[in-house]
N, C-alpha and C positions, 0 to 999 in steps of 0.2 A: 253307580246310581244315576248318571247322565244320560248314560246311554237310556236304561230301563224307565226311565224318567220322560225320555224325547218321544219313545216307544207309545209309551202311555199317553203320553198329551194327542199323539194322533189317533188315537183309535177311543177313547172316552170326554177329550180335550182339556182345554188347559185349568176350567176354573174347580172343576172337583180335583187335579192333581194338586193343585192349587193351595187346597183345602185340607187335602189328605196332608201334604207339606207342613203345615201349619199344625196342623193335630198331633204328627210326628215332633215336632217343635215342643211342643206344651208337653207331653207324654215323657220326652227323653229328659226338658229342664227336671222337670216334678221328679220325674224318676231318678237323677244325681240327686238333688237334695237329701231324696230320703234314703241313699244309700251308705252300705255300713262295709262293702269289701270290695275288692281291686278289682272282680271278674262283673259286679253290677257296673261300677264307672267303668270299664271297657266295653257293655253292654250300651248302656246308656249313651255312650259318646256316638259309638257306631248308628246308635239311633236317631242323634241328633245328624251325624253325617247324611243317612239317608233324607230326612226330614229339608235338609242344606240343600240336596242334591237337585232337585227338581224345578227352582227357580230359574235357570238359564234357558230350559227347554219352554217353561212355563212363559217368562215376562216376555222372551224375540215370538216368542207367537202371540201371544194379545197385543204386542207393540207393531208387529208387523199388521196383524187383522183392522187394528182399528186407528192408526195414522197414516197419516196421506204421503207420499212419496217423498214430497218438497220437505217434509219436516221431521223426516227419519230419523237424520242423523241428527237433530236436537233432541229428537224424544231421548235415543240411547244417548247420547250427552248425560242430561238430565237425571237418566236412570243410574247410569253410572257414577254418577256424580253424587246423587242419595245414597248409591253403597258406599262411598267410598267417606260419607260424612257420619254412614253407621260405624265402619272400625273406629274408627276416631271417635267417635260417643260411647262405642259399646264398654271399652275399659273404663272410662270413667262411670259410668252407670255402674258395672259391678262391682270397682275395686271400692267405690263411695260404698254401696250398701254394706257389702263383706267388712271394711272397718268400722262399720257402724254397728251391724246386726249378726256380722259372719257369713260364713261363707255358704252357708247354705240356704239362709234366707235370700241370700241375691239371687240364688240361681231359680229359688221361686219367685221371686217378684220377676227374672228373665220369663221365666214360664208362664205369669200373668202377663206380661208385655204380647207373648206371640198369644195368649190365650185374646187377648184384644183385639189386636190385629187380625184373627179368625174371623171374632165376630163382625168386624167394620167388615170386610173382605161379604161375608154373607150377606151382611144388610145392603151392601154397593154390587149386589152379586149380578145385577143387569148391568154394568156398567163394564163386566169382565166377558160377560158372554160373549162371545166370537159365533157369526153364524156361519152354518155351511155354505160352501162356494155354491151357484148354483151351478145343476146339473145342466152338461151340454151333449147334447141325443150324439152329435157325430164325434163330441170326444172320447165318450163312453162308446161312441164301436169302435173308435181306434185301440181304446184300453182293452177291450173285448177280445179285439184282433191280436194284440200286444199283450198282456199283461204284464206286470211287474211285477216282482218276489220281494219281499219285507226290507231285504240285504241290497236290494240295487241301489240303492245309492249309495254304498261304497265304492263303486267301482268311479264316482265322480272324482276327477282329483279337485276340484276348488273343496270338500269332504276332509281329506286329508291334510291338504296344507293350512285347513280354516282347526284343524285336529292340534297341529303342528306349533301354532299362533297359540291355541289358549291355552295348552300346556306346557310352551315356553310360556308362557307370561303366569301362570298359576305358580310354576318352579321360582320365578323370580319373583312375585312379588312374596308370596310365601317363605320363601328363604329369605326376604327381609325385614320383613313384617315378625317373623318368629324368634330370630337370629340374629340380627343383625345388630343390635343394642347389645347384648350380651358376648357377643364375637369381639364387638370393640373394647366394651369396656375386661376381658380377657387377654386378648390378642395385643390389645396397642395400650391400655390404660388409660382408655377414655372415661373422664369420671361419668356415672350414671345420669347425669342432667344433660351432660352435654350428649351423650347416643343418643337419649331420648328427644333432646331436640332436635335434633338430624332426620331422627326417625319422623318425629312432626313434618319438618320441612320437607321431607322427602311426598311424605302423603297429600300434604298441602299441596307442591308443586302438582303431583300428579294429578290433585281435582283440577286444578287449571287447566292442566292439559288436556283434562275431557272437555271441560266446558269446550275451549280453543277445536278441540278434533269433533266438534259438531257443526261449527262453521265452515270448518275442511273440511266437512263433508259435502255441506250442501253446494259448495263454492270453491273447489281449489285451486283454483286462480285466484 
């Protein structure tokens, strides 16, 4: 969905893929709630995935279009630093409603959440727009002379090893994020409080770490 995602954002750009994202979001929560067999929640989840899929292509291009050089790597600080304060809220938001209402009103009220978030996103919808580069007459006869095919830029390696980067770190954070609490408390007999505080402190540390790798970026001296 990343790939078809990054595809997209170039050729229509980022704030309708944006949008589409989002409407995938609302569609897939509504759609578990009111499901009653194993083949809809496998339906529905794949739809939430795709709906998931689109935001990395989406936010490094309005991040890249619309901050200044000097202050890049705060923006992405910052941005990752918001996801990274969503996992950490998102279980509390639905385990609270699901003991309170069950399990299926949380995943609507999740579904009014991105249903909100759509519409802030529309009403701020100038604030997302990215305009085009402007045209330059002798770049455009070199692309004329040259052109490039859809797939060239696989042949970049910085493509690869940046390929390389986020699916080691997708496989590890993923595999602790999911597992990890429940490996210990199987594997070693960790009681339940204590994985899950590990698991905190582990997330915790790592907002730090963003915060900290946005001034390593701008300054690594």
């Amino acid at each position: 969905g990343q790939a078809l995602g990054g595809f997209l954002v170039d050729r229509i750009g980022a704030r309708p893929v944006l949008c589409g994202g989002l409407a995938l979001f609302v569609a897939a929560a509504l759609g578990l709630a009111g499901s009653h067999s194993y083949g809809a929640l496998l339906f529905f989840s794949g739809l939430a995935g795709l709906g998931n899929s689109i935001f990395h292509p989406v936010d490094f291009s309005i991040l890249n279009a619309k901050i200044s050089k000097e202050r890049l790597g705060h923006a992405y600080s910052a941005h990752g630093l918001s996801g990274s304060l969503g996992w950490a809220l998102a279980p509390l938001f639905l385990v609270g409603i699901a003991q309170l209402a069950g399990w299926r009103t949380a995943l609507v009220a999740a579904g009014l959440l991105a249903a909100v978030v759509l519409l802030l996103v529309f009403v701020l919808r100038e604030w997302l727009h990215v305009a085009p580069a402007p045209a330059d007459a002798r770049l455009a006869g070199q692309m004329q002379a040259a052109p490039e095919g859809a797939l060239d830029f696989l042949k970049l390696p910085a493509v690869w090893f940046s390929f390389l980067f986020f699916f080691s770190y997708a496989v590890a954070l993923g595999g602790v994020q999911s597992f990890a609490t429940e490996a210990a408390r199987q594997l070693h007999d960790v009681p339940v409080a204590w994985a899950g505080m590990c698991l905190s402190i582990y997330m915790l540390c790592g907002a730090v770490g963003i915060v900290a790798g946005g001034f390593l970026v701008r300054d690594p001296n």
